[in-house]
N, C-alpha and C positions, 0 to 999 in steps of 0.2 A: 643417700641412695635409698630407695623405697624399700621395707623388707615386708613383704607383702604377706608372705607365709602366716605373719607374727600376726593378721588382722582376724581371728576366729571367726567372724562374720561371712569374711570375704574366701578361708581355706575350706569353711563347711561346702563352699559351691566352687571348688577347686577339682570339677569334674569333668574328662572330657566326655562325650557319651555319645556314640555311633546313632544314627539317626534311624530304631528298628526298636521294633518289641521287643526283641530279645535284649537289643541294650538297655529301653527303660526300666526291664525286669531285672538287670543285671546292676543296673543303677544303686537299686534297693540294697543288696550286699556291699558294692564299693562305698558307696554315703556311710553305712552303715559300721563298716573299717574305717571311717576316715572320719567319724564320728569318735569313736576308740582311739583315731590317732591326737583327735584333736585334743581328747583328755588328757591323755599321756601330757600332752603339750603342755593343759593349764597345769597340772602337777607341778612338772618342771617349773613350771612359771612361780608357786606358791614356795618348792624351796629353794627356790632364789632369792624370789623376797623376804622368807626364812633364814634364811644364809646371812645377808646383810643383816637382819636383828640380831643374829649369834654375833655377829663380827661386832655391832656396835656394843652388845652387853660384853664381848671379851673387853675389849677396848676400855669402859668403866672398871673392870673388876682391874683391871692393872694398872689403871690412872689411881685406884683406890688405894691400892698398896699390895694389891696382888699378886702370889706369884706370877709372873709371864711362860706362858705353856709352850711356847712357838707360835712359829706363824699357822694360822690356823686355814686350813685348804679351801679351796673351793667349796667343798658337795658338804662340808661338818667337817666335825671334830675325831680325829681319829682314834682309834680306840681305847690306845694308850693315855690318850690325853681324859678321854671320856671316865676311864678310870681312875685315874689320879684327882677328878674334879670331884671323882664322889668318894675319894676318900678322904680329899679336903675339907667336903661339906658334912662328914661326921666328926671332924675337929676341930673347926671351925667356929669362934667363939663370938666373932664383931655379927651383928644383926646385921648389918648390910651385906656384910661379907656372903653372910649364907643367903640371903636373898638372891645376891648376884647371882652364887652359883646355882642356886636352885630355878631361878630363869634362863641359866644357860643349859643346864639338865635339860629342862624341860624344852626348850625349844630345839635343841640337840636331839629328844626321842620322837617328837613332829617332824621333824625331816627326816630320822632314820624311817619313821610309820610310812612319809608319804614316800620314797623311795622304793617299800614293800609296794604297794600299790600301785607304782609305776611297773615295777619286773613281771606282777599277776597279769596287769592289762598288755606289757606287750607280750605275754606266752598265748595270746590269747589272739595273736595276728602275727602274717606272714613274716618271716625273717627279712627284716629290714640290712641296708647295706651302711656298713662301716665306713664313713669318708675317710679316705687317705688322703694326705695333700697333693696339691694340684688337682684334685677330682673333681669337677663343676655340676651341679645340680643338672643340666640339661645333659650331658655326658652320662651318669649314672641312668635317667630317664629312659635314653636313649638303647642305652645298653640293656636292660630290663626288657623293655619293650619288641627289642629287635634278637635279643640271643636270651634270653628267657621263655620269652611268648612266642615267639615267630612271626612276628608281625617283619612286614616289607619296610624299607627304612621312609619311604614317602606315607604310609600312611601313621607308621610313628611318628616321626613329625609333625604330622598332622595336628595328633593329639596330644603333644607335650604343648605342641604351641597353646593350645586352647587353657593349659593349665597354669597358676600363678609358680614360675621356677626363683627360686631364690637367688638372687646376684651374685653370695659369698657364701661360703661352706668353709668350718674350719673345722680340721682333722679330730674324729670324736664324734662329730653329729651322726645322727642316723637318718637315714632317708627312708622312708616309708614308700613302698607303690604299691598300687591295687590294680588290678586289670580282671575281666570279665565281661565275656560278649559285648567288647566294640568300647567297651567304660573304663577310661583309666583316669587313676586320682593320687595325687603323691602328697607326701607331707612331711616337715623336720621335725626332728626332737632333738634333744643335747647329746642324749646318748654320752659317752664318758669324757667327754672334750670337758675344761674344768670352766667355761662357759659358757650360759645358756643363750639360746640364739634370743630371748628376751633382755639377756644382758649385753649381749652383744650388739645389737638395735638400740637399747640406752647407752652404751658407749659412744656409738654412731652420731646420736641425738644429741648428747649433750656437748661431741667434739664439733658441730655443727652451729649449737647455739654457740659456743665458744667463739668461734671461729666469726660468727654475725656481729658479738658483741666486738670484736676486735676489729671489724671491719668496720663499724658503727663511729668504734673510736677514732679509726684511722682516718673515715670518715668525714668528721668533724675538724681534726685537725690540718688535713686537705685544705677543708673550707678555709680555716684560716689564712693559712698560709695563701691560698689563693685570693684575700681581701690584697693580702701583703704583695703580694708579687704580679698586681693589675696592670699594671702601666708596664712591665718586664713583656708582660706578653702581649702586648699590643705592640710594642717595640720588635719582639722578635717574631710576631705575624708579619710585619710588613718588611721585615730581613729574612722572611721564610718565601713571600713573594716573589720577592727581587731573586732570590736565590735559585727560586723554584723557575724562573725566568730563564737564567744564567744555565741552569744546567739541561733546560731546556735549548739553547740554544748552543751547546757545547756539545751534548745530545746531537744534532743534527749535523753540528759541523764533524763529530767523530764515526755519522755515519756516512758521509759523505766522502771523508777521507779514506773512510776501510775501503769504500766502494770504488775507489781509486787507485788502492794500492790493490785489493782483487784485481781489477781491469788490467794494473800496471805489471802485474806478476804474468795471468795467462798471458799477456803480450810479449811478456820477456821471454815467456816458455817456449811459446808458439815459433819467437825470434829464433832461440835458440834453439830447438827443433830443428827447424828451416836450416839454420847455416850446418846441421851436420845432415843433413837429406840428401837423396838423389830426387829429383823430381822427374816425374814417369805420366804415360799415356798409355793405356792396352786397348788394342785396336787389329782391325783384321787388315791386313797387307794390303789388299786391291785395296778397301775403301781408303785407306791412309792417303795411298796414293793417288788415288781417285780425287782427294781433299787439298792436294798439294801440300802436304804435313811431310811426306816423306818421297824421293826419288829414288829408285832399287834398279837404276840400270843391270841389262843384263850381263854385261862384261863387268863391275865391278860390286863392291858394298854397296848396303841402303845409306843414305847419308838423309840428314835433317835439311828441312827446306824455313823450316816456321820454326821459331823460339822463341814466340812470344808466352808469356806468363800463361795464359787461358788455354794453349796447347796440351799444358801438363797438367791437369786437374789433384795430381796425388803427388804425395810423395813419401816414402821410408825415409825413416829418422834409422841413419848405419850404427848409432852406440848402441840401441834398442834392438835392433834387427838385422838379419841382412840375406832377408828373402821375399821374394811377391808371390802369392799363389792365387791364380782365378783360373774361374770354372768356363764350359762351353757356353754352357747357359747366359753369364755373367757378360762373354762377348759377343755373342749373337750367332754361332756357330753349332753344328750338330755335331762335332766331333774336333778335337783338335788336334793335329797330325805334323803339325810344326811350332815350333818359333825362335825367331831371331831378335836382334837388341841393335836399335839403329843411334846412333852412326856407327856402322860395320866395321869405318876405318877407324876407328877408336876404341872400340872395344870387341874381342877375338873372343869368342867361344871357346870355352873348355881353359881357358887361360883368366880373364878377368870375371868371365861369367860360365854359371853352368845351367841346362837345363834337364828339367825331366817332368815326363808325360805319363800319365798313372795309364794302364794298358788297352783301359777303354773309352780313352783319349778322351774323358770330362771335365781331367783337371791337370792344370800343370803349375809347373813353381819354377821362376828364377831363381838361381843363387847369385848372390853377389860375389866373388872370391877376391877380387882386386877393392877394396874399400877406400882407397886414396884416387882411384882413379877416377870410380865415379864420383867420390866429393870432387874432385878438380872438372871434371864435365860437367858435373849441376844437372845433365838430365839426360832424358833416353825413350825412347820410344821403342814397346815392348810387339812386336809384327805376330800376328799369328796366320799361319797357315800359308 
């Protein structure tokens, strides 16, 4: 992963800059900060490299016959240790010996020096922000810019985007930002994390080539094994064929049979429905009769004339329901002020069925009350008015 920050080149132009005079002028001071940041940075950089010569001259003095001090930290030698190595090199009698330590002294007061010179240059620039974990470079950005400065959060964005943000942050680094008329520029340091984002980028690097050369290996013996296993795959192309055929055609037969058993289900539903229905026709009395659908002599009940299938267009499912409700509208009528359930002679009002008229007679609703009687008649013709 690219650590972009880490390219000195590329962070000295790590500005974003409002497109105004005031921002070019404004430019001058944040470059200028971020010039300071950038040193800070090579410092770190130098006792890092510092660091590792301490650790490789510890490492001799105790391969030597050395006492061993502990394990010695990240950033140097701690102070107790720092003391003890110069009270060894006053008693100290092998020539090498005091060499040793007199190269670990010494590179031990070069890092304490360049550390002085990192604390001068950052008292010397805005109070940068301590990463806590989980904290992401463009999150701290963000935050800076928008409840620091008071910038809107779209024109934040704007300008973090324009700037190089680091991918990883580990707890310890310091985040640097600078902002001034429309100019913002940020930058990392180690800050007390016990690795420097230089070291942490050669971790990166070399887990990376690591990773190449193993892949290089694995690479090669692929190759091998692939002279070894030619004919295995030629064999299992042409049984990946066939196969890919097979399930291709097993494919279509299993969509053809879902598509059958779908079909064969809403059909069984629909069946089963059907045998527990009453099936109905809502219609206005004259026209019924007018149609020969229904006869309503005046001496007795309306009875059914037609029973054929296409008479009865609907029907209630009785497990589901056991009520019909339509509106005036729905049968062509501007008011509805009756209705009856034909054949008269089979089913009684207020006995097998009931009705009711909402007051401004637009809607009404059968009830069914007798549920066995109309499954055993199969149908009914609903007369209005």
């Amino acid at each position: 992963m690219k650590r972009r920050h880490l390219i000195p080149a590329v962070m000295m132009m790590a500005l974003a800059v409002a497109c105004s005079r005031e921002g070019r002028k404004a430019s001058q001071e944040v470059n200028a900060q971020m010039q300071t940041a950038q040193k800070i940075s090579s410092l770190e950089q130098d006792i890092d490299a510092k660091q590792n010569q301490l650790n490789t001259l510890m490492q001799q003095y105790v391969k030597s016959g050395g006492q061993d001090l502990g394990a010695v930290m990240g950033q140097g030698l701690a102070p107790e240790q720092t003391k003890l190595l110069e009270e060894r090199l006053k008693n100290e009698q092998g020539v090498g010996y005091r060499d040793l330590i007199s190269d670990i002294l010494s590179k031990q007061k070069a890092i304490d020096d360049l550390h002085v010179r990192v604390q001068n240059l950052e008292q010397t620039l805005p109070a940068p922000v301590d990463v806590a974990r989980g904290e992401t470079h463009y999150q701290i950005a963000m935050n800076y810019l928008t409840k620091d400065k008071g910038l809107d959060p779209a024109k934040a964005k704007n300008l973090v985007l324009k700037v190089n943000i680091d991918d990883e942050l580990v707890p310890g680094f310091k985040v640097w930002n600078f902002y001034d008329n429309g100019v913002y520029g940020t930058f990392v340091t180690q800050g007390s994390a016990k690795i420097s984002p230089y070291a942490l980028t050669r971790g990166v690097k070399q887990g990376l080539i690591a990773d190449k050369n193993a892949a290089i290996a694995q690479r090669d013996e692929l190759a091998k094994e692939k002279a070894d296993l030619a004919e295995q795959v030629s064999d299992l192309r042409i049984a990946r064929t066939q196969l890919t055929q097979d399930v291709a055609l097993l494919k279509t037969e299993r969509e053809d049979l879902t598509k059958k058993v779908g079909d064969l289900k809403t059909y069984s539903n629909d069946l089963d429905s059907r045998l527990h229905s009453v099936f109905y026709k809502i219609g206005v009395r004259r026209s019924l009769i007018h149609e020969g659908v229904v006869r309503d002599p005046w001496y007795g009940a309306p009875v059914l004339v037609k029973y054929n299938k296409s008479e009865f267009p609907s029907h209630l499912d009785l497990r589901a329901g056991d009520s019909v409700t339509f509106t005036a509208r729905q049968v062509g009528v501007d008011r509805i002020s009756d209705v009856s359930v034909a054949p008269g002679n089979v089913y009684s009002a207020n006995r097998d069925y009931a009705v009711s008229i909402s007051p401004d007679g637009q809607q009404a609703t059968v009830w069914i009350l007798n549920k066995a009687k109309f499954l055993s008649g199969r149908s009914m013709m609903i007369l209005v008015n």
